[in-house]
N, C-alpha and C positions, 0 to 999 in steps of 0.2 A: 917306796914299797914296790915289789916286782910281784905281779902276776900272769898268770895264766889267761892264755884268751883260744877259746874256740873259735873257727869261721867257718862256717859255710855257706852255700850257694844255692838259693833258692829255686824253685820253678821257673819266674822272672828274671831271673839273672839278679839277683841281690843279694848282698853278702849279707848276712844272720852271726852277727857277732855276740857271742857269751861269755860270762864271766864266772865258772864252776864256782871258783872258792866265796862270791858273794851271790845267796840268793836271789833270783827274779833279777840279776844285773843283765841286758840284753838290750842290745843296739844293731842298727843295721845302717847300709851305706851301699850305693849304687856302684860305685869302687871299694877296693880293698883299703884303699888310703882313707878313705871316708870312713869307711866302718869302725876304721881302729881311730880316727879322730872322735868319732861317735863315743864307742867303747869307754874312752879313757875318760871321757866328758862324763858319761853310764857311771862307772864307777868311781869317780868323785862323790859323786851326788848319792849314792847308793851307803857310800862308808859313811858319809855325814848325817845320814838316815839312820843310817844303823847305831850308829855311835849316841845323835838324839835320842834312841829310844831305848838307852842303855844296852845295848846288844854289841856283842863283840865286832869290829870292823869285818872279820871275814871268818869261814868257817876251812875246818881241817881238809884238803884232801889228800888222797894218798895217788900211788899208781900201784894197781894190780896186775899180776900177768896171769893168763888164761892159760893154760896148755893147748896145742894144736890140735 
């Protein structure tokens, strides 16, 4: 399964890794490598949560464009 991951970068220098298409999926890492090892760990455990409690493994998203 391919998903999407946000990173960003903290006050402290820490990457804040997210997962859009699964709710509350959110990991962090002192590197970037870390974070997305984090991440991928995050969302294992998040789909098998989800899927336990009858709930679809990930939810729809789309990409919008804004006008400038």
């Amino acid at each position: 399964m391919k998903l999407q991951v946000t990173i960003v970068t903290d006050e402290d220098g820490i990457f804040i890794a997210e997962c859009p298409s699964i709710p509350g999926c959110i990991s962090q890492g002192k590197t970037m490598d870390e974070a997305m090892k984090n991440i991928m760990e995050a969302a294992k455990e998040c789909i098998a949560a989800r899927e336990e409690q009858g709930m679809s493994p990930t939810v729809t998203t789309r990409d919008i464009e804004i006008p400038a």
